[in-house]
C-alpha positions in Angstrom: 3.6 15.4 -14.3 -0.2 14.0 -15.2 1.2 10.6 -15.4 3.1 10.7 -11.9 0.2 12.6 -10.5 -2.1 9.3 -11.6 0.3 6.8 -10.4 0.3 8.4 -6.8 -3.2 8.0 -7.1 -3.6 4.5 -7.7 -1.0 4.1 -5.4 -2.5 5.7 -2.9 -6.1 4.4 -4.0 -4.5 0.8 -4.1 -2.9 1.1 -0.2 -6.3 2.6 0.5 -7.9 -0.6 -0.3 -5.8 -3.0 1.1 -5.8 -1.5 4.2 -9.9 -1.4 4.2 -10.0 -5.1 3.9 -7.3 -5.8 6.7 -9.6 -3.4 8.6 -12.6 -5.4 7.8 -10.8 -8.2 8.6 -9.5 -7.6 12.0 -13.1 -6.2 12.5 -14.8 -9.9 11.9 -12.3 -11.3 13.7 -12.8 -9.2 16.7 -16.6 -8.5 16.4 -17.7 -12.0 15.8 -15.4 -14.2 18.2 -17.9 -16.5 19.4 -18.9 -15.5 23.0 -19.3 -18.1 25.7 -22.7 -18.8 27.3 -23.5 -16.9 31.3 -22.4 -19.0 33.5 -19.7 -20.8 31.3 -16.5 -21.3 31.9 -13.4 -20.6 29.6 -10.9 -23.5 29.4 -8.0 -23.0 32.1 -4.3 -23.1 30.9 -3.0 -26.6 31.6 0.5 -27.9 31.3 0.5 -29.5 27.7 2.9 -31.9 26.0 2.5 -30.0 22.5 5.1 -28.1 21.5 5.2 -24.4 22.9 5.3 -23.3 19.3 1.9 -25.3 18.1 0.0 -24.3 21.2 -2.6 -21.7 19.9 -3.3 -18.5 22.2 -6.3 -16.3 23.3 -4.8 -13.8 20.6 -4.5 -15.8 17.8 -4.9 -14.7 14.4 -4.2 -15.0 11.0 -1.1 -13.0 9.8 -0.6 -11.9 6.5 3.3 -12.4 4.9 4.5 -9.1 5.0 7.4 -9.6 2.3 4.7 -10.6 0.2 2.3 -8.0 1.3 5.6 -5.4 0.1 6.3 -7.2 -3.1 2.3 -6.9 -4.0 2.6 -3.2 -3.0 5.5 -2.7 -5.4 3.7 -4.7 -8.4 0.4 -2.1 -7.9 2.4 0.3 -7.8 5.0 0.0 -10.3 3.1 -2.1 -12.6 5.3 -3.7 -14.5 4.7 -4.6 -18.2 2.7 -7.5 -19.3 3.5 -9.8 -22.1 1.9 -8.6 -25.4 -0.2 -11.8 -25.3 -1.2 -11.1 -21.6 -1.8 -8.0 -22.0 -4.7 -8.7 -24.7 -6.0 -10.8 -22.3 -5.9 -8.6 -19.4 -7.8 -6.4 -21.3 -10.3 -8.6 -22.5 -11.5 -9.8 -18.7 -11.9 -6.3 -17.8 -14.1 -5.0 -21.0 -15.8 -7.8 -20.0 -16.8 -6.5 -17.1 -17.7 -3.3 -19.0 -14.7 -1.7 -17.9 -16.2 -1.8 -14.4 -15.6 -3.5 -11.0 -17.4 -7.3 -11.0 -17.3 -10.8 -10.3 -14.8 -12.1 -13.1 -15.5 -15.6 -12.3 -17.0 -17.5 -9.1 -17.0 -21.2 -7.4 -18.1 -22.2 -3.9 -14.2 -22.4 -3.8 -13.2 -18.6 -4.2 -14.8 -15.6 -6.0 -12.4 -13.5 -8.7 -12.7 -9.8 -8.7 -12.0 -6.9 -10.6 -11.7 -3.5 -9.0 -11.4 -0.5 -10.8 -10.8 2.4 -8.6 -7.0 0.5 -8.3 -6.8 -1.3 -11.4 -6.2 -4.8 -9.3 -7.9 -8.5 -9.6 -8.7 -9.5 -6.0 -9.9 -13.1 -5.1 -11.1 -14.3 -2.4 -11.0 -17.5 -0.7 -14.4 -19.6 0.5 -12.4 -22.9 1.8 -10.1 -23.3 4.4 -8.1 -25.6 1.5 -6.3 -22.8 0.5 -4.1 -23.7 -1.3 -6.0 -25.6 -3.4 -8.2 -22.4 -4.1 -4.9 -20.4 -5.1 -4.3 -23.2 -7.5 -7.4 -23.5 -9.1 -7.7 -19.9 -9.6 -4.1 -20.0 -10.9 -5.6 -22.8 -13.6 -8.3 -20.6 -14.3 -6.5 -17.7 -15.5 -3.8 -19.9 -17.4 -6.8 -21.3 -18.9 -8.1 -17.7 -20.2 -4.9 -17.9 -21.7 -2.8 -15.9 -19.5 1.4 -16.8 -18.6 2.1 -17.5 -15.1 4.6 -14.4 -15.4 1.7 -12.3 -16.7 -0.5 -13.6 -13.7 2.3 -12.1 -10.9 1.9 -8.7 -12.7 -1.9 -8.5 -12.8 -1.6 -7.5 -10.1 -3.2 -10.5 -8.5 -3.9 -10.1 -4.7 -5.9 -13.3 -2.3 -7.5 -12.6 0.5 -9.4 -15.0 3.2 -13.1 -14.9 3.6 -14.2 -13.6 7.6 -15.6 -17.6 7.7 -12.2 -18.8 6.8 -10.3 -16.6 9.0 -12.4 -17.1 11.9 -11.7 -20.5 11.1 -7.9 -20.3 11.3 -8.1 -17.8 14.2 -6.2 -20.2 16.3 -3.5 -21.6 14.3 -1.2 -18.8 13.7 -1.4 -19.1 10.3 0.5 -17.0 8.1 -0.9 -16.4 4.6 0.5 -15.3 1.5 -1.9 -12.9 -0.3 0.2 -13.5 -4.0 -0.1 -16.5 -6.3 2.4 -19.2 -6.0 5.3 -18.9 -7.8 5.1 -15.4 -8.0 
């Protein structure tokens, strides 16, 4: 009963988070959409030959993948079993963070996390090259020694940076928040 009790906790805990930084996401976006001057005039809608579906809107924003948004949910919340060898390592990040919440790891490129409260590594991305980010963290924890397996069940979540979502504010983009491959 303790154990299901603590799992609906973290579970709970986890969602808890995840929904605090779409919230503060969808916050930047909205509070810090650069304003025009007085006096100046927002570009009119012209006939375009671009392709209806590349044409960015007023509302544009960056969407997260919701089947991987579901499949993350499911890893936090299930957690599913790590490789002996994984799990060693696992274990060694966090104690050396104290058993805490802390930077992990940091570049001008992205910034790894640990965070307690739901037992999840978070990173987020500095560069609108995102995908080069999610690689090189990738190559950062197969360098600790970690399985690309063992990496999917961290759980392992990516998020963008305000700056780089204010950047992609009017692309449409849709972002997966899990490593690839996973």
């Amino acid at each position: 009963m303790r154990d299901k009790a603590i799992k609906q906790y973290l579970f709970f805990a986890l969602m808890g988070g995840v929904l605090l930084i779409l919230i503060t996401i969808v916050a930047f976006a909205v509070f810090f959409h650069p304003k025009s001057p007085p006096g100046v005039s927002q570009p009119s809608s012209l006939p375009t030959t671009v392709p209806t579906g590349s044409i960015p809107t007023k509302n544009s924003t960056v969407q997260y993948n919701t089947t991987a948004q579901k499949k993350l949910i499911q890893i936090a919340s299930t957690r599913p079993t790590l490789p002996t060898s994984d799990t060693s390592i696992r274990e060694k990040l966090v104690a050396s963070l104290g058993n805490n919440s802390g930077i992990l790891y940091a570049t001008s490129a992205f910034e790894i996390s640990y965070v307690k409260a739901p037992d999840i590594f978070q990173v987020e991305i500095l560069t609108t090259n995102v995908e080069s980010a999610k690689q090189d963290t990738v190559s950062w924890f197969t360098a600790q020694g970690m399985s690309l397996a063992g990496i999917c069940k961290l759980p392992l979540m990516f998020y963008l940076a305000p700056s780089v979502m204010q950047h992609f504010r009017q692309t449409n983009t849709v972002f997966n928040p899990l490593p690839n491959g996973c």
